[in-house]
TORKOL-4160 file (C-alpha; in steps of 0.2 Angstrom, whole numbers, padded with zeros to 4 digits, m for minus):
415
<pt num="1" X="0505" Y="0620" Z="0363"/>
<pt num="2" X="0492" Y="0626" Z="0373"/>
<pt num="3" X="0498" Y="0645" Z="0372"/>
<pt num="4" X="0497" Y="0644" Z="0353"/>
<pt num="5" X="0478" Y="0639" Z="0352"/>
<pt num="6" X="0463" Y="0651" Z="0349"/>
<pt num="7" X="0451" Y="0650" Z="0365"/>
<pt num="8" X="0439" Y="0638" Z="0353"/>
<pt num="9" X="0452" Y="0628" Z="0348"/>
<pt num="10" X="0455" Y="0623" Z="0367"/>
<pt num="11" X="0435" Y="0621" Z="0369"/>
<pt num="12" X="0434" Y="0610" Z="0354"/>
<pt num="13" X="0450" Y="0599" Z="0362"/>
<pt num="14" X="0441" Y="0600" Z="0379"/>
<pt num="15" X="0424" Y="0594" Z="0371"/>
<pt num="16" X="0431" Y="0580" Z="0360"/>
<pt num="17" X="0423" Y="0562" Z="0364"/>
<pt num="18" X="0414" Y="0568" Z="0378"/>
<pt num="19" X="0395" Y="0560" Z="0381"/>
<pt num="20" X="0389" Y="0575" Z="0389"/>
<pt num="21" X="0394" Y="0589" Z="0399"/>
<pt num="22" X="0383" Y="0600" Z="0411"/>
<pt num="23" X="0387" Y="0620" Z="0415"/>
<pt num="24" X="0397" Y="0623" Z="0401"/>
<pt num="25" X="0395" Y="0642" Z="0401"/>
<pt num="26" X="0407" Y="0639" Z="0418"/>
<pt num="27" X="0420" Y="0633" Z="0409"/>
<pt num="28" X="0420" Y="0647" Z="0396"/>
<pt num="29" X="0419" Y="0659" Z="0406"/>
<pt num="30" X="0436" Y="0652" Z="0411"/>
<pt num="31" X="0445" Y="0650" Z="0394"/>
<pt num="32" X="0436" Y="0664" Z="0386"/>
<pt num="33" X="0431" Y="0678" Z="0397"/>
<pt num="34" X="0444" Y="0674" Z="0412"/>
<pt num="35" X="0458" Y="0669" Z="0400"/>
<pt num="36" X="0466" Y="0657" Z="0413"/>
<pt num="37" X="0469" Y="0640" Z="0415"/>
<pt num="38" X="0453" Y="0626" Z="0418"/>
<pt num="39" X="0455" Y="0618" Z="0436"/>
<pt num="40" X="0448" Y="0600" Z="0432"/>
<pt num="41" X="0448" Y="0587" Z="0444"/>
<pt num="42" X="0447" Y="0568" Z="0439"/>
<pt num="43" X="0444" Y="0555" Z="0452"/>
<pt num="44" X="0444" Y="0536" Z="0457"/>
<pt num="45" X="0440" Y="0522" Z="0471"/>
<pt num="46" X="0453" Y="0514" Z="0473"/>
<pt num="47" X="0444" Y="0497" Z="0473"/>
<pt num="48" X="0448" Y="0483" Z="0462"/>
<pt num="49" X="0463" Y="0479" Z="0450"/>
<pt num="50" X="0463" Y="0495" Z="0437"/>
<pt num="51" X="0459" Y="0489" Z="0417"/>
<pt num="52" X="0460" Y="0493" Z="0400"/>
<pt num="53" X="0444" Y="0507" Z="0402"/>
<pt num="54" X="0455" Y="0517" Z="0411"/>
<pt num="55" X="0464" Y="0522" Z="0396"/>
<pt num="56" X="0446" Y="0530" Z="0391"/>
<pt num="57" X="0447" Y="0544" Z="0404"/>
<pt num="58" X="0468" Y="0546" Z="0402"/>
<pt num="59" X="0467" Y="0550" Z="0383"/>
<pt num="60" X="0454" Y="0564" Z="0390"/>
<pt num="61" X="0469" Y="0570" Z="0405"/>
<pt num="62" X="0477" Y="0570" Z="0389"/>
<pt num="63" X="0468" Y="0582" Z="0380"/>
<pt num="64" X="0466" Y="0594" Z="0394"/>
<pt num="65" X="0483" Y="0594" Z="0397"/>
<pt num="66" X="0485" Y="0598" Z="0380"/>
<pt num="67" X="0472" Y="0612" Z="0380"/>
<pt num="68" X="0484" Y="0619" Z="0396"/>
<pt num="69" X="0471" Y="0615" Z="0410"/>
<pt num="70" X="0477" Y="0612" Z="0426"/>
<pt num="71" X="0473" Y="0593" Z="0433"/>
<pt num="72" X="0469" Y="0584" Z="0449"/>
<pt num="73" X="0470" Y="0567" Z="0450"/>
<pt num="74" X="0461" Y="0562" Z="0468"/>
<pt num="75" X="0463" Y="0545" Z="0472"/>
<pt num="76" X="0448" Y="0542" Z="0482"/>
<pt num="77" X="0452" Y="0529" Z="0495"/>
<pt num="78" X="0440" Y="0534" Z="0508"/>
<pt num="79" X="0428" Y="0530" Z="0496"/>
<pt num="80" X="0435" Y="0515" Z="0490"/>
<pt num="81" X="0430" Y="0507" Z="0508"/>
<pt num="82" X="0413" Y="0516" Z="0510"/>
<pt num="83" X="0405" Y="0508" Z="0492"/>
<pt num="84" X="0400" Y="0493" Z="0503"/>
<pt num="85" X="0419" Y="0488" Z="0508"/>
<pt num="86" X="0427" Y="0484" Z="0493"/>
<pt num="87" X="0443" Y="0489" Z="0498"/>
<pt num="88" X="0445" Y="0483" Z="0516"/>
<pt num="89" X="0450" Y="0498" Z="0527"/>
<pt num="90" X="0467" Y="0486" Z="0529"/>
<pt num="91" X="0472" Y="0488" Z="0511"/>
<pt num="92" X="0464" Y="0505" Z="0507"/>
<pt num="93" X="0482" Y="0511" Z="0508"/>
<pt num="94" X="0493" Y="0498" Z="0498"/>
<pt num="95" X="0479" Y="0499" Z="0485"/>
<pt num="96" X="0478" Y="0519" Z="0485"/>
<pt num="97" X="0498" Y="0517" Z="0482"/>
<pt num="98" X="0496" Y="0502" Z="0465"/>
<pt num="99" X="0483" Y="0514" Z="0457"/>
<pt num="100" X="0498" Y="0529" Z="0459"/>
<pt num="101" X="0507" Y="0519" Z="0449"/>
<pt num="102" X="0498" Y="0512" Z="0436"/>
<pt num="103" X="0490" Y="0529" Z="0432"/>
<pt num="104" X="0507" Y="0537" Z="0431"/>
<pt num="105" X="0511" Y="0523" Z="0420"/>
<pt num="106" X="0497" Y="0522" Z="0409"/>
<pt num="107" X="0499" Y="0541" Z="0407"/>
<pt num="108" X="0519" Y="0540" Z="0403"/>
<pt num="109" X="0514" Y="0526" Z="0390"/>
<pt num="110" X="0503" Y="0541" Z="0381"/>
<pt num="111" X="0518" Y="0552" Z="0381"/>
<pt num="112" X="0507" Y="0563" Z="0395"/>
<pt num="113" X="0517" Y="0573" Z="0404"/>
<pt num="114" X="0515" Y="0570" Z="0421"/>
<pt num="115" X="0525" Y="0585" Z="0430"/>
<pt num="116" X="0510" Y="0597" Z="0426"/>
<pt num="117" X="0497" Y="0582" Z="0437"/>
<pt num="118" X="0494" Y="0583" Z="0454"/>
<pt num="119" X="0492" Y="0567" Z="0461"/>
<pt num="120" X="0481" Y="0569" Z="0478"/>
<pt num="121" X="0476" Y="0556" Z="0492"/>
<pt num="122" X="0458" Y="0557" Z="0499"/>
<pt num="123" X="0460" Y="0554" Z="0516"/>
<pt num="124" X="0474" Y="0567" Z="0517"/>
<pt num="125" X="0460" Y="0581" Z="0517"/>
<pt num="126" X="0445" Y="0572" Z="0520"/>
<pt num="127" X="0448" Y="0566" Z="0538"/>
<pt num="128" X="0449" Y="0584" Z="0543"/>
<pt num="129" X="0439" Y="0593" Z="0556"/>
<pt num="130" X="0431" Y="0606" Z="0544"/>
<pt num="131" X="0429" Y="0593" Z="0528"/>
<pt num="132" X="0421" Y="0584" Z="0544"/>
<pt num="133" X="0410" Y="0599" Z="0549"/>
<pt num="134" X="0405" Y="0602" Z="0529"/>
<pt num="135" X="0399" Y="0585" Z="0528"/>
<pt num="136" X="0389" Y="0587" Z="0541"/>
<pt num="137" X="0381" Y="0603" Z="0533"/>
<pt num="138" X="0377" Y="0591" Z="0519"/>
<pt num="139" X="0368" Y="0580" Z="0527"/>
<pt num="140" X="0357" Y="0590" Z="0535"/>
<pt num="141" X="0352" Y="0597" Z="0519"/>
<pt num="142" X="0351" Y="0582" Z="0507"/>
<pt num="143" X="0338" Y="0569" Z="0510"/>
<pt num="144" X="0341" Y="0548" Z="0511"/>
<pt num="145" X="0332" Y="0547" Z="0495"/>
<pt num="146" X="0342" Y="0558" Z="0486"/>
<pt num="147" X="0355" Y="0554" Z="0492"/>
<pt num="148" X="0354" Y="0534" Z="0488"/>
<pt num="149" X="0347" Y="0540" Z="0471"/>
<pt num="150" X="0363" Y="0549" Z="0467"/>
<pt num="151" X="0375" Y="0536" Z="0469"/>
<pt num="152" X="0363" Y="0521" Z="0462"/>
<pt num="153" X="0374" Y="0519" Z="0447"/>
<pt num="154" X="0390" Y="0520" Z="0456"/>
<pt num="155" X="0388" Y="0513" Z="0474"/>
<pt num="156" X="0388" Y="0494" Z="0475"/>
<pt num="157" X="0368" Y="0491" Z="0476"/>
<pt num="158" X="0362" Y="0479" Z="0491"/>
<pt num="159" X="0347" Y="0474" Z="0498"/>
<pt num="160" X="0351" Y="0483" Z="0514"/>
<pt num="161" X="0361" Y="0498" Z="0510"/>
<pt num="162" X="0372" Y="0504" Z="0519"/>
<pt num="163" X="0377" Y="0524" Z="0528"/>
<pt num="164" X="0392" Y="0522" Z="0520"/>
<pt num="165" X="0384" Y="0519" Z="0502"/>
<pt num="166" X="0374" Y="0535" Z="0507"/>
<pt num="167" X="0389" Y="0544" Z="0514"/>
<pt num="168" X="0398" Y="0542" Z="0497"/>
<pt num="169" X="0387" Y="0555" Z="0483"/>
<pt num="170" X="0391" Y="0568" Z="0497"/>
<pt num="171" X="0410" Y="0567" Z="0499"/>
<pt num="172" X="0412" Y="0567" Z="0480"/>
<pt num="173" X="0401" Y="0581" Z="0480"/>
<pt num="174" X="0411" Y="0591" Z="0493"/>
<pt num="175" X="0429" Y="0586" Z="0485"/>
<pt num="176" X="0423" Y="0599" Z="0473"/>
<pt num="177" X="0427" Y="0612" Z="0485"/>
<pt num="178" X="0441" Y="0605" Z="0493"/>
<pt num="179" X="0451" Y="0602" Z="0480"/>
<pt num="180" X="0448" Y="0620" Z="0473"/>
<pt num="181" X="0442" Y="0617" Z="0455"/>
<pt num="182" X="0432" Y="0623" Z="0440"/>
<pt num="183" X="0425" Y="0606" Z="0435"/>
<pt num="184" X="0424" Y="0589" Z="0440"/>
<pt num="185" X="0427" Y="0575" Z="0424"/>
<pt num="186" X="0419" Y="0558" Z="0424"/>
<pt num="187" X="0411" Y="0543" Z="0418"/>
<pt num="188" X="0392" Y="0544" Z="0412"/>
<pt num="189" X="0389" Y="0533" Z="0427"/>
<pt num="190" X="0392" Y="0547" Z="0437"/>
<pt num="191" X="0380" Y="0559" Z="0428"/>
<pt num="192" X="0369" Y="0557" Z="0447"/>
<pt num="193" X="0381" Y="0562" Z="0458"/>
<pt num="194" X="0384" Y="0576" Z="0447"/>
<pt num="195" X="0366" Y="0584" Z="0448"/>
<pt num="196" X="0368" Y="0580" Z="0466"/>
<pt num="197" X="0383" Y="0594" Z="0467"/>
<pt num="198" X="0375" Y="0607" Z="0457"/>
<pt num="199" X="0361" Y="0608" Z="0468"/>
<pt num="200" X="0365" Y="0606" Z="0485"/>
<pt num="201" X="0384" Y="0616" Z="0486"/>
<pt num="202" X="0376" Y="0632" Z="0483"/>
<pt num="203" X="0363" Y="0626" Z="0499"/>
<pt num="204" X="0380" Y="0627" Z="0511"/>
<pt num="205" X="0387" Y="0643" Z="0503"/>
<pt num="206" X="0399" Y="0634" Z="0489"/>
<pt num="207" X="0399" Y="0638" Z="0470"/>
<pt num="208" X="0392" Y="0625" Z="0458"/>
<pt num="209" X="0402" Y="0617" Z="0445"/>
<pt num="210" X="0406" Y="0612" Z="0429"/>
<pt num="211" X="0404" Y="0593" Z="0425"/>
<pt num="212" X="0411" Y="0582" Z="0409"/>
<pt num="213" X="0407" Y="0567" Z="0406"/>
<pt num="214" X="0415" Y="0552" Z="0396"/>
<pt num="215" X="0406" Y="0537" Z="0390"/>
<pt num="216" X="0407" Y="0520" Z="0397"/>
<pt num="217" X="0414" Y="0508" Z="0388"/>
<pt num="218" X="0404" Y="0490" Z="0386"/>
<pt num="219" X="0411" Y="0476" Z="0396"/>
<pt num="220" X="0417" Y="0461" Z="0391"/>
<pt num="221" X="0400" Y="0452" Z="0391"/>
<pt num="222" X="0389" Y="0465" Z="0390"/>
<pt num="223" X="0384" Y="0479" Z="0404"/>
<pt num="224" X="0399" Y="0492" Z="0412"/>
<pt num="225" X="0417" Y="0488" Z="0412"/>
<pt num="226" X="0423" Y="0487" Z="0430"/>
<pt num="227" X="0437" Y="0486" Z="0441"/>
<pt num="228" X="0428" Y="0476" Z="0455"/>
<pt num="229" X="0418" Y="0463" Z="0441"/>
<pt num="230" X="0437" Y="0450" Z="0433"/>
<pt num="231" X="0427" Y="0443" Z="0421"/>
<pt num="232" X="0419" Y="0460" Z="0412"/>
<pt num="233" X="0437" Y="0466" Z="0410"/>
<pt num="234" X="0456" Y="0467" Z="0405"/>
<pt num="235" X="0466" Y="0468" Z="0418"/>
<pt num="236" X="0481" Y="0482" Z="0414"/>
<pt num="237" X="0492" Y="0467" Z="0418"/>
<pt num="238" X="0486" Y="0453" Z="0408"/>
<pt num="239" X="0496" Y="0441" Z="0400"/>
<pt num="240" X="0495" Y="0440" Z="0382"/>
<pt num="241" X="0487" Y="0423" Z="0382"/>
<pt num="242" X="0476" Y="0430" Z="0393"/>
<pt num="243" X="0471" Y="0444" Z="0384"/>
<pt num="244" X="0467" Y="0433" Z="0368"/>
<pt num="245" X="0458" Y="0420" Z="0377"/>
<pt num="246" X="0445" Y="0435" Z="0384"/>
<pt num="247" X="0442" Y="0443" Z="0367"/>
<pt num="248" X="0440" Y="0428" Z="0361"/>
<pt num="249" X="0424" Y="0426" Z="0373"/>
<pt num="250" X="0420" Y="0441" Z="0371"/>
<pt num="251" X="0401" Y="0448" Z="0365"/>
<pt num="252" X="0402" Y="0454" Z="0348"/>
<pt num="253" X="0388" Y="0449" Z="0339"/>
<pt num="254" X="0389" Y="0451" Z="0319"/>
<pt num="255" X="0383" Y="0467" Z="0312"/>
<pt num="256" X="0379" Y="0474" Z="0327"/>
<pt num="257" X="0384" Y="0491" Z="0332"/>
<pt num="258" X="0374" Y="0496" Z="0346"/>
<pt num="259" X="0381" Y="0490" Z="0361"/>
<pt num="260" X="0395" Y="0480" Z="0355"/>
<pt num="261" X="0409" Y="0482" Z="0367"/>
<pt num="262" X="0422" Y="0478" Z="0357"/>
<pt num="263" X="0418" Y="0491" Z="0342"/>
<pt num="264" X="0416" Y="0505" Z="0357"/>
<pt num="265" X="0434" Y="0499" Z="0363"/>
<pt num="266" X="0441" Y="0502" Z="0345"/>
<pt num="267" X="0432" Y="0521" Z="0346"/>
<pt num="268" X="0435" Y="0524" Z="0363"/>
<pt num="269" X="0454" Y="0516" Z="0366"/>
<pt num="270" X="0463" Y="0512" Z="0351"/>
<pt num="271" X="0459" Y="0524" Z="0338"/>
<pt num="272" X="0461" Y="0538" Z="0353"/>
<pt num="273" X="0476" Y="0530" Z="0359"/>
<pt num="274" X="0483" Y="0531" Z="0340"/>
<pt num="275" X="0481" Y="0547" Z="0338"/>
<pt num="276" X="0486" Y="0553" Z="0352"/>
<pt num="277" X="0502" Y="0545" Z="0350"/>
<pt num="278" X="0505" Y="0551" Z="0334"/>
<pt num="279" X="0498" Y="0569" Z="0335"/>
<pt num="280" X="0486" Y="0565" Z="0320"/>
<pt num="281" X="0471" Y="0556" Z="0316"/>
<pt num="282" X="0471" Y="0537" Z="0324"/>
<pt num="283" X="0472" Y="0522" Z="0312"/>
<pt num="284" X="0466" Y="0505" Z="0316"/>
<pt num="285" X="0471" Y="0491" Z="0305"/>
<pt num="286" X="0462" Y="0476" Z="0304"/>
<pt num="287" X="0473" Y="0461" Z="0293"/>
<pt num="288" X="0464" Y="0449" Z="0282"/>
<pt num="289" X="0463" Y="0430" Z="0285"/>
<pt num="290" X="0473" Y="0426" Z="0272"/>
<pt num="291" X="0484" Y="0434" Z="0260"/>
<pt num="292" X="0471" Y="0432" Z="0245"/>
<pt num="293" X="0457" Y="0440" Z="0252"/>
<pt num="294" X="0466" Y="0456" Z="0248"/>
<pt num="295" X="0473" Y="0471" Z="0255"/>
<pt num="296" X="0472" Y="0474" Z="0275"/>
<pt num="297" X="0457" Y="0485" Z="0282"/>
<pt num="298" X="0463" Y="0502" Z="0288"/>
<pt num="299" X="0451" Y="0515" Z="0296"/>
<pt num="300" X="0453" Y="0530" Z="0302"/>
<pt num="301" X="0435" Y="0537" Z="0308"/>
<pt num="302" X="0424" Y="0523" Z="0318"/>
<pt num="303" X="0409" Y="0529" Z="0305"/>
<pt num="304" X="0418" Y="0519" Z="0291"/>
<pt num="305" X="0423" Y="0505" Z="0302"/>
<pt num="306" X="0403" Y="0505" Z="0310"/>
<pt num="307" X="0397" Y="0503" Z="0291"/>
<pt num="308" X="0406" Y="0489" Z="0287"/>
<pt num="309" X="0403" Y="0482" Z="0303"/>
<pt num="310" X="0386" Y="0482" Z="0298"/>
<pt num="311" X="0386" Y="0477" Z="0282"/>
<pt num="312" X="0397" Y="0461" Z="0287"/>
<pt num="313" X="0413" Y="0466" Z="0276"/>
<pt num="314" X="0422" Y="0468" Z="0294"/>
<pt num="315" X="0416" Y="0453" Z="0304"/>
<pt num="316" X="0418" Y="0448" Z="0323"/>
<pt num="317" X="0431" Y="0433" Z="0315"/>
<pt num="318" X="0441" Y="0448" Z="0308"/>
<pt num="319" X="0438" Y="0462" Z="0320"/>
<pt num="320" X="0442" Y="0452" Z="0336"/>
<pt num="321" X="0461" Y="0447" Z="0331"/>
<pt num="322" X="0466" Y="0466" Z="0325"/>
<pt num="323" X="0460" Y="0471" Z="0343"/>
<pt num="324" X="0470" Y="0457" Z="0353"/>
<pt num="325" X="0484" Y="0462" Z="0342"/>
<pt num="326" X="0481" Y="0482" Z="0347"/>
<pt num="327" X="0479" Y="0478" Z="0366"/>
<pt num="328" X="0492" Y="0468" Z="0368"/>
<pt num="329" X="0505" Y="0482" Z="0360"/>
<pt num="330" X="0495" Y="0494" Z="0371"/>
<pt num="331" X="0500" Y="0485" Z="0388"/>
<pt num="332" X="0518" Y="0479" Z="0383"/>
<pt num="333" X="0524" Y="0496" Z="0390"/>
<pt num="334" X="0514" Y="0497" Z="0406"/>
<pt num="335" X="0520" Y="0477" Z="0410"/>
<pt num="336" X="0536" Y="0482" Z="0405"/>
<pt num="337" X="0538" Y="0494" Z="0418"/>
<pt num="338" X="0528" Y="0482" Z="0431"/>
<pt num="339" X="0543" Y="0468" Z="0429"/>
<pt num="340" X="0556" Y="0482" Z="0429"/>
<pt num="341" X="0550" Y="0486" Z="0447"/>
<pt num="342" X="0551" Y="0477" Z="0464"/>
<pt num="343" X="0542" Y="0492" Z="0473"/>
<pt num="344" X="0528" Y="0491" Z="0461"/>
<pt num="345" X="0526" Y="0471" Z="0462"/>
<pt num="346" X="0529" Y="0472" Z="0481"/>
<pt num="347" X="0513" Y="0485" Z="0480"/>
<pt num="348" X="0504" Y="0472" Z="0472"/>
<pt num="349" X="0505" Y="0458" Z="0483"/>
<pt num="350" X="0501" Y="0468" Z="0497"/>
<pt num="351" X="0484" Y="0478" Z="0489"/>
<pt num="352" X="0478" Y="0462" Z="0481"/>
<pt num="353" X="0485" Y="0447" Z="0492"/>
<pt num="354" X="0482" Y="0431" Z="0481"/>
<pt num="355" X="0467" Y="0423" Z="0491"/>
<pt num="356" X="0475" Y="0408" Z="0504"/>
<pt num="357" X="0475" Y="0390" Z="0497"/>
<pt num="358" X="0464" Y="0380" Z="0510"/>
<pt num="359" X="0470" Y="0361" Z="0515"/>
<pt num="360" X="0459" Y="0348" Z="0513"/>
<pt num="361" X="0452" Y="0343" Z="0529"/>
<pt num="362" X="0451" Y="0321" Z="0530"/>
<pt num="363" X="0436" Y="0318" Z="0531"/>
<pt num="364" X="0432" Y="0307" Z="0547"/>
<pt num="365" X="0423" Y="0291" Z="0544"/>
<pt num="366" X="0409" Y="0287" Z="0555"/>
<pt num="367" X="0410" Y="0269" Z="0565"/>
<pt num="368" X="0396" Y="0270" Z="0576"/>
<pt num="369" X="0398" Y="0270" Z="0597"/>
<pt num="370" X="0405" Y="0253" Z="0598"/>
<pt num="371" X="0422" Y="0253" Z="0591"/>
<pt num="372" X="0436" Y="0257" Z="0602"/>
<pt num="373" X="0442" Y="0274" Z="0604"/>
<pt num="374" X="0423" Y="0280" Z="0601"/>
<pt num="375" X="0414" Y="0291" Z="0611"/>
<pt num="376" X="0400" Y="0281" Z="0618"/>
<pt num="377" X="0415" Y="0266" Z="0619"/>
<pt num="378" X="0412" Y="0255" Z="0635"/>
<pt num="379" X="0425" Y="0246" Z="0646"/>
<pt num="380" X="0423" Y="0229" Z="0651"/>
<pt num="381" X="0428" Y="0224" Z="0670"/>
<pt num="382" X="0436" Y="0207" Z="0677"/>
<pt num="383" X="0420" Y="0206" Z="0689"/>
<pt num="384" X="0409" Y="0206" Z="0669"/>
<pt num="385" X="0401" Y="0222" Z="0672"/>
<pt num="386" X="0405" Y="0234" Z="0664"/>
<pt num="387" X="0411" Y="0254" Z="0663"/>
<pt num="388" X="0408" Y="0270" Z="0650"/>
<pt num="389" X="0394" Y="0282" Z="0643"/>
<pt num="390" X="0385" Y="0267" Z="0634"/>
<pt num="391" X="0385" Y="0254" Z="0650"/>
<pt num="392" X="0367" Y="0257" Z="0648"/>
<pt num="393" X="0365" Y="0249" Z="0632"/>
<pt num="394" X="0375" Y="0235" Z="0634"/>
<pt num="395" X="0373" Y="0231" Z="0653"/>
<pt num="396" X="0364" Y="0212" Z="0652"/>
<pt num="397" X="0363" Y="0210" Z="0672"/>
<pt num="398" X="0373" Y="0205" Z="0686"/>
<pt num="399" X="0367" Y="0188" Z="0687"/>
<pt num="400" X="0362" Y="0171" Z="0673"/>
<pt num="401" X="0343" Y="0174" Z="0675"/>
<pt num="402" X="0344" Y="0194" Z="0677"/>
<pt num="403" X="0352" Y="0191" Z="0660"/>
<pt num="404" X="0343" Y="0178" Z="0653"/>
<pt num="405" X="0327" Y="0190" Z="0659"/>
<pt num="406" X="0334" Y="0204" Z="0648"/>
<pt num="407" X="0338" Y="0194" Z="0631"/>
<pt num="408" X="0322" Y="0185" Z="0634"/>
<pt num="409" X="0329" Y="0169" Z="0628"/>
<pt num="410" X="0316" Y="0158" Z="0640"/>
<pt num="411" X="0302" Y="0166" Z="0631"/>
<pt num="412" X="0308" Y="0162" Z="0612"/>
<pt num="413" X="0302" Y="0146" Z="0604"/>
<pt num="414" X="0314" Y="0134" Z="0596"/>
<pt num="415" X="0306" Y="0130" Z="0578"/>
């Protein structure tokens, strides 16, 4: 397909959806004046359980496939342990291994195809002597500020940062180089990091990049969907039930369209998804209540389903079922293949070991120091004296009137 397109037509393909994009006279220079094939790389921390937002960037691999530029896919497990450990150096592997294969599988499930991806680990570059020596050159050149700065949006935020947190803006900033591309494709989240590449690789000699940026989509109660946060997202391998009893808590506040997360999902995912998987425009369709409330709603630009959204003819009571009904249809070929293979599921157990089930402990009850078997217990002798770490405190004397001394019975008045 891509052979057949004009030079504008494959910019136009590369542009669509996008938030923003920074240096784009880098990229056509590449289409237009180089006539070759785009290098883009694309990557992720391979951090917590992948979710439905993920179809957001795939949909764009798509596109640029489709536009014949040549993609990476870098699955950042370095990183994934240096964003304040959120993949235990332990599990960085197994976890690097479960995103290979739901990516591949999200990507097969948009009829993307995947012999034209190279699929590249992090550490299998990034460990080396000279990336070593480059970060270095780096550091000496980018200050603390900037670089906490850079990764504020992206790097887990603590009140006492860590290097690692630092560390992180200026590996994704040297992959650029090492991975040999024209641009570098994102989240808007990473908009920082960005900036952060475009002026300090041309400080250690390297050439700046291009940069394109997706938008983020809401999560489920508001703020960005992520991979690390369970209750903002849909988990790739949700249940059905699941799904439903998530969308159905969902934020989506009557004729409300900035911000709603479940009206960005519809733009961003399903009407994308659609129309990617039928070569055309996307349809959504969203079914009526009941059968005498007329014909179903079909839309197939988010403008039109935006205006009735905010004039209350599509209500949260009629938007939220269609999009249960669409995510559900979206995951069955993904879970599919997840039940169909015991390497994957073995994967799974091992990146995300289900936490351990602690027993009970009995609680002991406390009896005081003069029961037997207690730790201040005292032992009573033929002689009448007696033996233990509490003798002290029961000792009476060794005679009658040493004893009688002690209780000071002679000294008590009878009434």
């Amino acid at each position: 397909m891509a052979g057949s397109m004009s030079a504008q037509d494959k910019l136009a393909l590369i542009y669509e959806n996008l938030h923003e994009k920074l240096k784009e006279e880098i990229i056509e220079d590449v289409i237009i004046r180089q006539d070759r094939s785009l290098k883009i790389y694309w990557g992720t921390a391979t951090t917590g359980r992948p979710h439905c937002g993920y179809f957001v960037p795939m949909v764009k691999l798509a596109h640029f496939l489709r536009a014949g530029c040549t993609i990476k896919i870098l699955l950042a497990d370095m990183h994934a342990f240096l964003d304040n450990l959120k993949a235990p150096i332990e599990l960085v592997k197994y976890r690097a291994e479960y995103y290979r294969f739901v990516i591949t599988s999200l990507l097969k499930s948009l009829n993307v195809p995947i012999d034209r991806l190279e699929v590249v680990l992090g550490s299998s570059y990034q460990l080396s002597a000279e990336y070593t020596m480059d970060l270095y050159r780096l550091c000496s050149v980018v200050s603390e500020h900037d670089a906490k700065k850079a990764g504020a949006e992206v790097v887990k935020q603590v009140a006492n940062p860590l290097l690692s947190g630092l560390i992180y803006p200026l590996m994704q900033t040297l992959d650029e180089q090492y991975l040999d591309v024209d641009a570098q494709f994102g989240g808007v989240d990473q908009r920082k990091i960005f900036t952060l590449a475009t002026e300090t690789l041309p400080k250690i000699n390297y050439k700046e990049r291009a940069h394109l940026m997706n938008p983020m989509v809401p999560g489920l109660s508001g703020g960005k969907m992520s991979a690390s946060d369970p209750d903002s997202k849909i988990d790739l391998l949700d249940p059905a039930a699941v799904v439903e009893k998530k969308l159905k808590k969902a934020h989506c506040a009557p004729k409300e369209v900035e911000g709603n997360g479940m009206i960005s999902f519809v733009e961003f995912v399903l009407l994308s998804v659609d129309a990617l998987k039928n070569g055309g425009r996307g349809r959504f369709v969203v079914e009526r209540r009941k059968p005498e409330d007329g014909e179903p709603l079909v839309y197939e630009d988010i403008a039109t389903l935006k205006e009735d959204y905010e004039a209350d003819k599509l209500t949260p009571q009629l938007l939220k079922p269609a999009i249960i009904k669409a995510v559900v249809n979206l995951l069955q070929p993904l879970q599919e293949e997840y039940q169909a293979s015991a390497e994957w599921q073995e994967i799974a157990n091992k990146a995300y070991p289900p936490p351990e089930t602690k027993k009970k402990e009995k609680k002991v009850k406390d009896r005081g120091t003069k029961f037997p078997g207690s730790k201040g217990v005292v032992e009573a002798k033929p002689d009448g004296h007696v033996e233990g770490e509490a003798k002290d405190q029961v000792n009476l004397g060794t005679g009658a009137a040493e004893a009688m001394e002690n209780l000071d019975i002679h000294k008590k008045a009878l009434p």
